[in-house]
C-alpha positions in Angstrom: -129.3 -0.4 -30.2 -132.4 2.1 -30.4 -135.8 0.6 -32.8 -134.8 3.7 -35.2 -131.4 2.0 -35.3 -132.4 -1.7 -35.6 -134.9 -0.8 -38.4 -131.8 0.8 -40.1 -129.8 -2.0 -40.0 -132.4 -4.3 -41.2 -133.1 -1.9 -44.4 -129.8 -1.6 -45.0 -128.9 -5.3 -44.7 -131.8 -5.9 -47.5 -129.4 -3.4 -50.1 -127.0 -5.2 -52.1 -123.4 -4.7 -51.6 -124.4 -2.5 -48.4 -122.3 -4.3 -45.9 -124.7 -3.3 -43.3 -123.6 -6.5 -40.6 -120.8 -4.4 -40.2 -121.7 -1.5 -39.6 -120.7 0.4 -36.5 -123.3 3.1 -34.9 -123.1 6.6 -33.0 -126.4 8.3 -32.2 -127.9 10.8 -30.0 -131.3 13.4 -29.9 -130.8 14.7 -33.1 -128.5 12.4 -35.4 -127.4 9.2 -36.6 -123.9 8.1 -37.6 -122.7 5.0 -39.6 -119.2 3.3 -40.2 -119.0 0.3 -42.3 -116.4 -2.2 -41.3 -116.3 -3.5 -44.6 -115.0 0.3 -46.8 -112.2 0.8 -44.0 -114.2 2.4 -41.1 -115.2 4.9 -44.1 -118.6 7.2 -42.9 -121.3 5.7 -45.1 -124.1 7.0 -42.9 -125.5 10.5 -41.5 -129.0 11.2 -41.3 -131.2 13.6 -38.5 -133.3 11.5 -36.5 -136.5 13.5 -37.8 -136.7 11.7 -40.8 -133.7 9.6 -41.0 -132.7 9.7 -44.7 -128.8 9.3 -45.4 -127.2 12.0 -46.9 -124.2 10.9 -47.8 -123.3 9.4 -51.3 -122.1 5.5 -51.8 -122.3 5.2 -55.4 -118.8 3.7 -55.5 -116.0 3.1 -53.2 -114.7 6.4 -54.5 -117.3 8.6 -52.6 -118.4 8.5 -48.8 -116.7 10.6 -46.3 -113.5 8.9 -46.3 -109.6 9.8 -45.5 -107.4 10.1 -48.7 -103.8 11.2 -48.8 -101.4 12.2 -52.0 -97.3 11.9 -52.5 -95.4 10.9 -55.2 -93.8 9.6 -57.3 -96.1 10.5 -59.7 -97.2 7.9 -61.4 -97.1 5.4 -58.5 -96.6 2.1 -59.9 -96.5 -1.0 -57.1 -96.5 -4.6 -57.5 -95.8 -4.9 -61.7 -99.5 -2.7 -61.7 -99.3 0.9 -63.3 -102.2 3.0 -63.4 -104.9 3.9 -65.8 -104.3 6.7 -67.6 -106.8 8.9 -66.5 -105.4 8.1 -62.9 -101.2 8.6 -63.7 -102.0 12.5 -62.3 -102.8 10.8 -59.2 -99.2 9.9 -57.6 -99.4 7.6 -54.6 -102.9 7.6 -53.2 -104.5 5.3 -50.5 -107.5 5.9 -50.0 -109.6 4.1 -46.9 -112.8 2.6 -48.3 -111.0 1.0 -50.9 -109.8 0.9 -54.5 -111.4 1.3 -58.5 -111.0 -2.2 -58.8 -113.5 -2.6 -55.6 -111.5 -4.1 -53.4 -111.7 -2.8 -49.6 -109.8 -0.9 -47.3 -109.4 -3.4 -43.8 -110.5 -2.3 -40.7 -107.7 -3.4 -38.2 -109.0 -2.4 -34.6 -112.2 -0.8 -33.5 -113.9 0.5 -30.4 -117.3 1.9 -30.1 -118.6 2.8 -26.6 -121.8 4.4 -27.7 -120.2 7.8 -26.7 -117.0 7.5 -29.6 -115.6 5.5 -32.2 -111.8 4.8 -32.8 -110.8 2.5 -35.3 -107.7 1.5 -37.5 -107.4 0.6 -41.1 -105.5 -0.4 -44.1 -106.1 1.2 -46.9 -106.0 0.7 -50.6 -104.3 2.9 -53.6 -107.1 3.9 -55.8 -105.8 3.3 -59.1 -103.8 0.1 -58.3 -105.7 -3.3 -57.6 -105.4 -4.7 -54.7 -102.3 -2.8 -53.4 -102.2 -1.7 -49.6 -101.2 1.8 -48.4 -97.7 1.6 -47.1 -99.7 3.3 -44.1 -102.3 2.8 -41.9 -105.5 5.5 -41.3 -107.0 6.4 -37.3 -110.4 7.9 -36.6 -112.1 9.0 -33.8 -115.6 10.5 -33.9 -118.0 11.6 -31.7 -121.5 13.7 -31.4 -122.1 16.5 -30.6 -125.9 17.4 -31.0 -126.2 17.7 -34.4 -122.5 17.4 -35.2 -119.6 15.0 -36.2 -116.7 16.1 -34.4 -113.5 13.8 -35.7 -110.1 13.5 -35.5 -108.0 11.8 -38.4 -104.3 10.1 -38.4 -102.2 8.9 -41.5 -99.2 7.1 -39.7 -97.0 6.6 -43.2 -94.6 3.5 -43.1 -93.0 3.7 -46.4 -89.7 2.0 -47.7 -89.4 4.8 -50.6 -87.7 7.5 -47.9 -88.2 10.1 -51.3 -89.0 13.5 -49.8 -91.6 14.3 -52.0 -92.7 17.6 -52.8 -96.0 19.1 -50.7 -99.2 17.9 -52.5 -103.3 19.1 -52.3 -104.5 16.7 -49.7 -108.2 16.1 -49.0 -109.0 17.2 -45.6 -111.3 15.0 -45.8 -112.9 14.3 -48.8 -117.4 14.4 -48.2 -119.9 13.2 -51.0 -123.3 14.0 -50.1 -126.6 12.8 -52.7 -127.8 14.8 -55.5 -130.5 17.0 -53.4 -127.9 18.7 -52.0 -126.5 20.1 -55.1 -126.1 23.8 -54.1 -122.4 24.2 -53.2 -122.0 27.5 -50.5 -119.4 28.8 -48.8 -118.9 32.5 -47.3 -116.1 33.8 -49.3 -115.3 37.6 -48.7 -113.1 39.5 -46.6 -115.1 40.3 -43.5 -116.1 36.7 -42.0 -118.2 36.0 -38.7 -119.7 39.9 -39.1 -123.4 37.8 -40.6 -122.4 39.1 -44.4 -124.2 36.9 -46.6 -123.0 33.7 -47.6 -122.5 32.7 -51.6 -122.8 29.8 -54.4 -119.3 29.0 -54.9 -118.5 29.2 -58.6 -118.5 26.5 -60.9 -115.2 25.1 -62.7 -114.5 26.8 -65.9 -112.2 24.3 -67.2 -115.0 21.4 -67.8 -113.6 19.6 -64.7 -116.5 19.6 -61.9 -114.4 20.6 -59.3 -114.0 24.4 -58.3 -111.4 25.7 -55.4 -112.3 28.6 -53.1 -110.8 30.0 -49.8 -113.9 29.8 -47.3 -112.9 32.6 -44.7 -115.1 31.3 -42.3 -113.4 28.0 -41.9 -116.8 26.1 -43.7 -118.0 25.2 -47.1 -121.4 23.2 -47.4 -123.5 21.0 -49.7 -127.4 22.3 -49.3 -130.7 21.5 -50.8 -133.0 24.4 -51.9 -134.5 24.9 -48.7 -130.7 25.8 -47.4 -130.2 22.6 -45.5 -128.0 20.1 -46.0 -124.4 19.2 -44.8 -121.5 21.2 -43.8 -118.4 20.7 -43.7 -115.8 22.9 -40.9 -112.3 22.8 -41.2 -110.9 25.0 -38.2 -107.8 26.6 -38.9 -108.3 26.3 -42.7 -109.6 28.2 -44.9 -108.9 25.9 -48.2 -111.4 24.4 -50.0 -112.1 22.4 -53.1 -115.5 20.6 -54.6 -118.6 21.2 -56.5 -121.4 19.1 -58.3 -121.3 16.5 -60.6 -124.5 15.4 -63.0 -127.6 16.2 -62.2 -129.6 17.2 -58.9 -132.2 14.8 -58.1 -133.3 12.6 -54.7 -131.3 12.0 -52.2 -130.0 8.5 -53.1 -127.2 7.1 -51.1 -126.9 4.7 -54.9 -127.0 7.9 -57.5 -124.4 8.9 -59.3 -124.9 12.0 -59.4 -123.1 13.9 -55.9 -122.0 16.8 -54.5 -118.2 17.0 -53.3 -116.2 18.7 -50.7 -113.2 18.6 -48.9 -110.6 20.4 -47.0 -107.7 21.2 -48.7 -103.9 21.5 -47.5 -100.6 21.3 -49.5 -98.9 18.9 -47.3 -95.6 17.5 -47.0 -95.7 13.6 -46.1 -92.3 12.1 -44.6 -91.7 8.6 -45.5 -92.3 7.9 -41.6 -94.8 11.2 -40.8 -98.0 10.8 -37.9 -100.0 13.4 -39.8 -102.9 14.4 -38.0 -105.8 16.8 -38.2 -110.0 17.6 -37.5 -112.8 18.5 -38.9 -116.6 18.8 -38.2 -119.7 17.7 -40.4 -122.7 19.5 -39.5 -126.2 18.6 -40.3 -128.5 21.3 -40.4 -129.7 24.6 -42.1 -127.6 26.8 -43.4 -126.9 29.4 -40.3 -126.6 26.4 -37.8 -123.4 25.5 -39.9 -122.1 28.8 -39.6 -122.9 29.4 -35.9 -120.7 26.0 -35.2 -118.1 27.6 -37.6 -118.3 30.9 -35.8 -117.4 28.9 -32.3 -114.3 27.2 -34.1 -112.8 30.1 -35.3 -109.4 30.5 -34.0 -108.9 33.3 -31.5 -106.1 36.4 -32.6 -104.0 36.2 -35.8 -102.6 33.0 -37.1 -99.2 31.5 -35.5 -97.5 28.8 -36.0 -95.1 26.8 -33.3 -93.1 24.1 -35.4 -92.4 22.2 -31.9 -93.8 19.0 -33.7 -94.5 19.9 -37.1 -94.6 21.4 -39.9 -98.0 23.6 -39.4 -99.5 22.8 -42.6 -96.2 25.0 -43.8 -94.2 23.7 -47.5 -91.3 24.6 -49.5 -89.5 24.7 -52.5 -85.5 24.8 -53.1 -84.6 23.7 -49.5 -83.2 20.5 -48.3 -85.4 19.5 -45.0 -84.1 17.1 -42.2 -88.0 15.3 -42.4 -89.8 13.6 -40.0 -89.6 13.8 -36.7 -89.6 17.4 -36.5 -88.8 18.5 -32.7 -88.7 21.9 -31.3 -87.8 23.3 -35.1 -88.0 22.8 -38.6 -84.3 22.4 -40.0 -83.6 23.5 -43.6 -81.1 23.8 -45.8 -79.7 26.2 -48.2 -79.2 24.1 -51.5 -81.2 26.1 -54.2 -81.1 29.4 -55.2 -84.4 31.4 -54.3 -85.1 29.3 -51.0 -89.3 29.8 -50.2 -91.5 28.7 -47.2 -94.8 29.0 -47.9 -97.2 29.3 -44.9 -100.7 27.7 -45.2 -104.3 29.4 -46.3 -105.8 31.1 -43.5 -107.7 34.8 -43.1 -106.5 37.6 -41.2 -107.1 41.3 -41.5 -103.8 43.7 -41.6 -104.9 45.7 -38.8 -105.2 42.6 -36.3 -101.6 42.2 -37.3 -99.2 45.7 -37.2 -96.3 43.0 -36.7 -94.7 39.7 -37.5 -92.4 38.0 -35.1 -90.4 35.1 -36.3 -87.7 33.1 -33.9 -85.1 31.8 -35.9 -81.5 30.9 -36.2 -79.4 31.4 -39.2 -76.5 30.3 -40.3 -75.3 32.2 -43.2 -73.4 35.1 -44.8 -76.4 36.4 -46.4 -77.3 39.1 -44.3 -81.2 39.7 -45.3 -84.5 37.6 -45.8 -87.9 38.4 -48.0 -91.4 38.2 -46.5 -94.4 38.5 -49.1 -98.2 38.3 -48.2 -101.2 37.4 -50.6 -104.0 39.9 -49.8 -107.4 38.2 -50.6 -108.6 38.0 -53.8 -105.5 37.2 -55.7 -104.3 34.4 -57.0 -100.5 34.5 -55.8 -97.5 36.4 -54.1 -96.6 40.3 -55.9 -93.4 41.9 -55.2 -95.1 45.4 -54.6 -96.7 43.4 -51.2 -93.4 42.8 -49.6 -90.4 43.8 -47.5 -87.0 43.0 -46.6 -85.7 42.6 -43.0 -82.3 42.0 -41.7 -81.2 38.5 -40.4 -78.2 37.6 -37.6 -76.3 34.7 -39.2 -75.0 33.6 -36.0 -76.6 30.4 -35.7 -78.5 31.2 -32.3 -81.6 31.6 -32.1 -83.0 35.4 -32.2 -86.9 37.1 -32.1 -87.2 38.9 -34.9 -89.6 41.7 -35.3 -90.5 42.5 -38.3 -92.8 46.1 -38.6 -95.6 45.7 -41.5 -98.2 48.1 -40.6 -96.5 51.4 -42.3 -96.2 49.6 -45.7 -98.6 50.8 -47.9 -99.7 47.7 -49.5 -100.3 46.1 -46.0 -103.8 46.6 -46.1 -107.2 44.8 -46.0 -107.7 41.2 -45.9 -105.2 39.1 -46.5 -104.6 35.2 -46.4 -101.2 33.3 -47.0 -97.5 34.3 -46.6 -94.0 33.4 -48.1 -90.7 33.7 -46.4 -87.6 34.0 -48.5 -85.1 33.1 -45.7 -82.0 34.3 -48.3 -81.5 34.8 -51.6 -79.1 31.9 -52.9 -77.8 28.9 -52.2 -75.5 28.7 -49.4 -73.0 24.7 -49.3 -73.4 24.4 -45.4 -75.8 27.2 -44.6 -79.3 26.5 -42.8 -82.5 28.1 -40.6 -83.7 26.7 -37.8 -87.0 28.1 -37.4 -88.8 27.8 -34.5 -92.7 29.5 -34.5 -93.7 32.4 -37.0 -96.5 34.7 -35.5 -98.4 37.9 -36.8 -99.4 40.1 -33.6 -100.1 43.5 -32.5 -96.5 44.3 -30.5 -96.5 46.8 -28.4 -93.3 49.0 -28.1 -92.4 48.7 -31.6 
């Protein structure tokens, strides 16, 4: 352990309720990086070596840069307990450093070889006391100059098999202290071309919390001087958070914080190993969007569902769950089937085409693609098309032609697959990868 670290350690030790004995440390050149043992491995620590101050927010075991996770039933009641009131909206929740009762998530493995950190935990449902996750969380972080490169796990264990509707996860969910109450993201339709970057709205509804799609893949909590933390989600584009009270110091105690996380409407199996990254940066303001500019995803979004789901949902189709392998398998049991592909950012010139390899079977004999262009709030039927579908039940590439619609245009950020109109006893889709190209020869 470096001086800068054992000084640290011995401050932190002095706080009440800070744990710091078990504490786990990752440093290099130009940051520091804390886990405590005792809030489930939760990140309770970042600060640059220059001057060492902690930017992230401990006020309660609510805050931190911790994993939390959301299914239903909604309310979750476990153990006799139900929840508050103000926490029914909630559902099932574990959360990894711990409950509102302030209890703590458990810390079942850990490894630190100066270089990464991997640990296990058990978390806690936030508005229950003393109730375990039916789940355990995984981490693994590293350094990277003056980024946290991580990798998170949910591997769900639950007895209530329920297939519960996709919910808003946070991906993950970051508190920083109350000087770094100015809440930026770059928000337009021509990302990585150095337009400027803007305040993200505040909520109009009273409620602190605003939601945004960052087409840049980053959203970030910065001081006046535009330095602060940033958080990059690559592949998504999602993103909720905002400031609550009032700015001040930077006080790991205050109250008062700044939010963000990474947002995804997820479907979690029962049994589902759910995994995903992120990156917090510490730094100015075009440091975090240089590291966002080299996660950027090359060429227009696909998605191969050879283990997964692809951060894709549903509504009105019956789903074979977890473990997916090779393909998702749905079936027809509603009328007005949907699949719903994640946020994401590309432009419609990138993408004349979209090539989908599928097998039906069915006597419906045509599906419904719609795209959301950027800047609106949902799916119109003027920006969609019908294409015509095989109900063999092989598997066939189907290329669908968007470039000569005239509202395929511009920027554009989520679609929606209608794979039939109706229910169908007995019918299916097995779908196998969805991709938007440029195809030449068509």
């Amino acid at each position: 352990m470096s001086l800068r670290s054992a000084l640290l350690l011995a401050l932190l030790t002095a706080l009440p309720c800070a744990h710091a004995e078990r504490m786990s440390w990752l440093e290099n050149e130009q940051i520091q990086l804390g886990v405590d043992l005792d809030r489930g491995g939760a990140i309770t620590f970042l600060a640059a070596q220059a001057d060492g101050a902690n930017v992230i927010n401990n006020f309660d075991l609510g805050r931190q840069v911790q994993l939390s996770f959301y299914g239903g039933p909604v309310p979750f009641e476990a153990k006799g307990q139900k929840p508050a009131e103000h926490w029914r909206h909630l559902g099932w929740n574990p959360i990894q450093s711990g409950d509102d009762f302030d209890n703590r998530g458990r810390v079942l493995q850990h490894e630190n070889d100066g270089r990464r950190l991997h640990l296990v935990c058990q978390p806690l449902q936030w508005p229950l006391n003393q109730v375990p996750g039916d789940c355990t969380f995984e981490s693994w972080l590293e350094l990277d100059g003056a980024v946290v490169k991580a990798r998170a796990r949910l591997n769900n264990a639950r007895t209530d098999r329920t297939l519960y509707p996709a919910r808003l996860q946070e991906l993950p969910a970051v508190y920083a202290n109350a000087a770094f109450h100015r809440v930026v993201s770059y928000q337009g339709d021509r990302p990585f071309t150095n337009a400027p970057a803007t305040p993200v709205p505040a909520a109009r509804s009273g409620h602190p919390w605003s939601f945004w799609t960052g087409t840049e893949g980053w959203s970030a909590l910065l001081n006046e001087a535009d330095w602060g933390l940033g958080l990059i989600t690559p592949g998504r584009v999602d993103f909720t958070g905002g400031f609550a009270g009032r700015p001040g110091p930077n006080d790991t105690r205050g109250n008062s914080t700044g939010y963000l996380a990474g947002q995804g409407l997820e479907i979690l199996d029962a049994n589902i190993v759910y995994e995903f990254r992120y990156e917090l940066v510490l730094g100015s303001l075009q440091a975090i969007r240089e590291r966002a500019a080299q996660a950027r995803a090359q060429g227009p979004p696909a998605w191969h569902f050879g283990r997964d789901r692809q951060g894709w949902h549903h509504r009105h189709l019956g789903d074979a769950g977890w473990p997916i392998q090779d393909h998702l398998e749905l079936r027809f049991e509603a009328d007005d089937p949907q699949l719903f592909s994640p946020l994401t950012f590309w432009r419609a010139e990138d993408a004349t085409h979209l090539v989908i390899e599928a097998a039906f079977s069915t006597r419906q004999t045509q599906a419904t693609l719609f795209w959301q262009a950027h800047g609106e709030s949902d799916f119109s039927g003027e920006r969609s098309l019908t294409f015509p579908i095989r109900g063999d039940g092989a598997f066939h590439r189907l290329v669908v032609s968007l470039a000569d619609h005239p509202q395929y245009r511009g920027g554009l950020v989520r679609l929606r697959l209608d794979p039939v109109g109706q229910a169908e006893p007995g019918g299916w889709l097995k779908l196998r990868r969805v991709e938007l190209a440029k195809v030449q020869g068509h």
